[in-house]
C-alpha positions in Angstrom: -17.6 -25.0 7.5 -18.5 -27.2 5.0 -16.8 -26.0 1.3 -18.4 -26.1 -1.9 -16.8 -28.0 -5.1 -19.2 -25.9 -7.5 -16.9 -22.9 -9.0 -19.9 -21.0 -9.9 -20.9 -20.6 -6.5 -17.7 -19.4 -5.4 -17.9 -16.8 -8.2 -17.9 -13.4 -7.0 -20.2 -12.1 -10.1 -20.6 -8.6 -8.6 -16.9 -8.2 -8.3 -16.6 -9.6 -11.6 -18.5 -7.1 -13.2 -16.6 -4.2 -11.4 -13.8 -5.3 -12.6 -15.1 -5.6 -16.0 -16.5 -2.5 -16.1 -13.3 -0.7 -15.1 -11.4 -2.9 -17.9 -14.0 -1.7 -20.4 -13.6 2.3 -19.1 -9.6 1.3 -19.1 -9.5 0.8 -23.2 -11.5 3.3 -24.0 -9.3 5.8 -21.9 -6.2 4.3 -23.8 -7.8 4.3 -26.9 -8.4 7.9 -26.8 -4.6 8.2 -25.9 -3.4 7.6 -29.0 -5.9 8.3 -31.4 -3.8 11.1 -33.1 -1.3 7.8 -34.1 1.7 9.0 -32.5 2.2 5.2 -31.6 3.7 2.2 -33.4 1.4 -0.2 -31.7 -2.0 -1.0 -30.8 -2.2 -0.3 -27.0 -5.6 -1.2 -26.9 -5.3 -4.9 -28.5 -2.3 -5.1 -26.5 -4.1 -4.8 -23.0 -6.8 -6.8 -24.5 -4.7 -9.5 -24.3 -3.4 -9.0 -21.3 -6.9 -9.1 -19.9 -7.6 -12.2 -21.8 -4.5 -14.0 -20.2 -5.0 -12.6 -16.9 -8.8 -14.0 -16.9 -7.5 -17.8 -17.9 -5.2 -16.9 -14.9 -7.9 -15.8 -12.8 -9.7 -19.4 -13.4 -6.9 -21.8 -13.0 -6.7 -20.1 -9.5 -10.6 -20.5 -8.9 -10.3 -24.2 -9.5 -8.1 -24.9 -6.6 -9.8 -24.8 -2.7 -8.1 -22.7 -0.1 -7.1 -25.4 1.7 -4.8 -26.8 -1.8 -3.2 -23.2 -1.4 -2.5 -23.6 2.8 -0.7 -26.9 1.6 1.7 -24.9 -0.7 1.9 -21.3 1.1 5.4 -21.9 2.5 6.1 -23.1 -0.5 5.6 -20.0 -3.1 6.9 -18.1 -0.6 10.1 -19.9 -0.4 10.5 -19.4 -4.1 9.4 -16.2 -3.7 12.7 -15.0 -1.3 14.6 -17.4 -3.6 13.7 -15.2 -6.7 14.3 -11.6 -5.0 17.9 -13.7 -3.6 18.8 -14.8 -7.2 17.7 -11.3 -8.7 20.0 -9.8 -6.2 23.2 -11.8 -7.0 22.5 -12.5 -10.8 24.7 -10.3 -13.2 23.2 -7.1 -14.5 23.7 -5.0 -17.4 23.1 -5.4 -21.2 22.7 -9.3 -22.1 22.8 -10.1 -18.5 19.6 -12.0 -16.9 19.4 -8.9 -14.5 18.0 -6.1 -16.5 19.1 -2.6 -15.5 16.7 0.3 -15.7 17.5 3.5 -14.1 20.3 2.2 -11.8 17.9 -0.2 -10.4 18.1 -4.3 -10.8 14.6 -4.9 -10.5 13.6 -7.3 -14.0 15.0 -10.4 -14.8 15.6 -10.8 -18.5 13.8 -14.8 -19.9 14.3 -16.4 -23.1 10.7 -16.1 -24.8 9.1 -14.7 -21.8 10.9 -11.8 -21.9 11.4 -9.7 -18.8 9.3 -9.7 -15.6 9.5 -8.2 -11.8 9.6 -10.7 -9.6 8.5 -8.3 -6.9 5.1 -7.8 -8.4 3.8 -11.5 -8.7 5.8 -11.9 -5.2 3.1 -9.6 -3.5 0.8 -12.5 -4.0 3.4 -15.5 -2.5 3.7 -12.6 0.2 0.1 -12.6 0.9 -0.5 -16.5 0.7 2.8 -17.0 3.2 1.0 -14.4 5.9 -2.2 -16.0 5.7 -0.8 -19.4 6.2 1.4 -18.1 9.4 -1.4 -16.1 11.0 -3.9 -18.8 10.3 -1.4 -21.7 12.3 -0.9 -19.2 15.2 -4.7 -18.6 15.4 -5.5 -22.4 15.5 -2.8 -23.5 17.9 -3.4 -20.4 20.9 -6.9 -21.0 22.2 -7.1 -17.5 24.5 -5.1 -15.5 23.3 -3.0 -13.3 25.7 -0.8 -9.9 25.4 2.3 -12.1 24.9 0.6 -14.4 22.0 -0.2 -11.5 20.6 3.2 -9.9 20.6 4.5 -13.2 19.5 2.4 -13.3 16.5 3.4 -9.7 15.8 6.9 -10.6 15.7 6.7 -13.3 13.3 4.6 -11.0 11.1 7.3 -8.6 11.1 10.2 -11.1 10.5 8.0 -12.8 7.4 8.1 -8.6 6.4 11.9 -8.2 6.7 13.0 -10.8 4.6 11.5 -9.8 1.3 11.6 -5.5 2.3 15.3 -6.1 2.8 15.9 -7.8 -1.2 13.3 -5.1 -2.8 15.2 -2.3 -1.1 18.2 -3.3 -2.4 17.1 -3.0 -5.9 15.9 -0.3 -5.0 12.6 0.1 -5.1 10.5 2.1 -2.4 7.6 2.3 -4.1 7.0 -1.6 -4.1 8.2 -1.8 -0.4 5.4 0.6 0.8 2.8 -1.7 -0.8 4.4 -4.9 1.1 4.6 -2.8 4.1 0.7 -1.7 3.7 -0.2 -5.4 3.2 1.5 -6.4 6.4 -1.0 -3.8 7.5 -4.1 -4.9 6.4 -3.3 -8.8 7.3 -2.1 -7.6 10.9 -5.7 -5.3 11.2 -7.4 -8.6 10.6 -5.3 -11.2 12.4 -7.0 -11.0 15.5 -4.4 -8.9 17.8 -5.8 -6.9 20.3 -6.6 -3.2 19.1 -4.9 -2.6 23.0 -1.4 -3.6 21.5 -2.0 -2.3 17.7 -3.2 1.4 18.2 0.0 2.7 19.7 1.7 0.7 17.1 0.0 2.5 14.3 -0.2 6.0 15.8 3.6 5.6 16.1 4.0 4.6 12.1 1.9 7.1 11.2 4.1 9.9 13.0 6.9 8.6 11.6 5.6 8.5 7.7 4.1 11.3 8.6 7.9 13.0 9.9 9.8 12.0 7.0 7.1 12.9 4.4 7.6 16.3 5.5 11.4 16.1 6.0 11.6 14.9 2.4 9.4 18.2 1.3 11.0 21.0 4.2 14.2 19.1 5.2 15.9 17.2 2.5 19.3 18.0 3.7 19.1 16.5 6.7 17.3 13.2 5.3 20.1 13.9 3.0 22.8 13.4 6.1 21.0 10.0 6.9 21.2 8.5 3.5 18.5 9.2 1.4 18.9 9.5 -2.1 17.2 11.5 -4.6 15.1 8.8 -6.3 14.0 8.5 -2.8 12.5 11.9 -2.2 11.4 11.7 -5.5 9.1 8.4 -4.5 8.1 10.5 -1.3 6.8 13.3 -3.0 5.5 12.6 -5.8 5.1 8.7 -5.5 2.6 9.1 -2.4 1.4 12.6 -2.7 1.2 13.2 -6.3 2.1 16.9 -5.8 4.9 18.7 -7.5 8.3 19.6 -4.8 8.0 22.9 -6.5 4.5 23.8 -5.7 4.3 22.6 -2.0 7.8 25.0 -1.7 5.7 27.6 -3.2 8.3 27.9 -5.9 7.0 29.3 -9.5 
């Protein structure tokens, strides 16, 4: 397929105009928010600006073709593993590069940057290190078969593991989910045979679906396995958005 060198072409303007329109319906909700002054900042410039960055962002990526960012895949997401690795190890506490919030060591503390979560801007390396593996696989098995398949699964999984294992040692469940549901989504459109993935799925489901309920109606024994509070705290009200107390019936 031949590619086009013209970025306006490859502009998705609908898109664009989604996304401005839920930008523009986002500072109007925080403007409201703090129109009785009870803050000592502007939220509103403040996310301005962020949206402002974010779009010069948005069009240094647009200038590159796909095929600059399948040269460098392995490469963001080798620096990627090498951030969560160094977050991991680096000292944490006050002054420390490994910022501490809430017993968890998930920000790293820069001079004039200030402090960032490598897990967040991660996702993306995540997604551009998938794309690249599933794309080689594809290219290189001309029929595929139930074993090429299963071999593609696997190294799906293990490109999973890696990162899942650093983020849950900060901890943080909440970000692991999403990596987890973006696995999904790439391995939905990666080609493997529905034959191998609907029993897969049906089985994650049951499980999520298990110790969701566990962590409502069972928490002692999830307790006996490991699970710590912050963790039914991310289950119930993290995914569900529904008070423990009201799904107990409790008053």
């Amino acid at each position: 397929m031949k590619q086009t060198n013209r970025l306006g072409e490859r502009f998705d303007w609908t898109l664009a105009f989604i996304i401005m329109l839920f930008g523009v319906i986002s500072l109007v909700v925080i403007g409201s928010a703090q129109t009785s002054e009870q803050y000592t900042q502007n939220f509103v410039i403040k996310q301005v600006t962020w949206y402002v960055l974010g779009s010069f962002i948005v069009a240094m990526v647009m200038y590159f073709e796909p095929d600059q960012y399948k040269k460098i895949a392995w490469y963001v997401y080798g620096f990627g593993i090498f951030l969560l690795l160094f977050l991991m190890l680096a000292p944490g506490g006050p002054g420390q590069i490994a910022e501490m919030r809430y017993s968890a060591k998930r920000w790293l503390h820069l001079p004039v940057i200030g402090t960032i979560q490598p897990a967040e801007f991660i996702k993306t390396f995540f997604i551009l290190g998938l794309a690249r593996m599933v794309s080689s696989h594809n290219e290189k098995v001309l029929h595929r078969t139930y074993q090429s398949d299963l071999k593609l699964l696997g190294k799906i999984a293990l490109m999973l593991v890696v990162p899942l294992f650093f983020i849950m040692k900060q901890p943080d469940l909440g970000t692991s989910l999403v990596f987890v549901s973006i696995t999904a989504a790439v391995v939905i459109v990666s080609g493997i045979s529905w034959k191998l993935l609907a029993p897969l799925f049906s089985i994650g489901a049951a499980l999520a679906a298990s110790v969701l309920w566990m962590a409502i109606y069972a928490q002692d024994f999830l307790d006996k396995i490991g699970f710590s509070p912050y963790q039914f705290n991310e289950c119930t009200h993290g995914l569900i958005r529904i008070p423990i107390q009201q799904m107990r019936g409790i008053t």
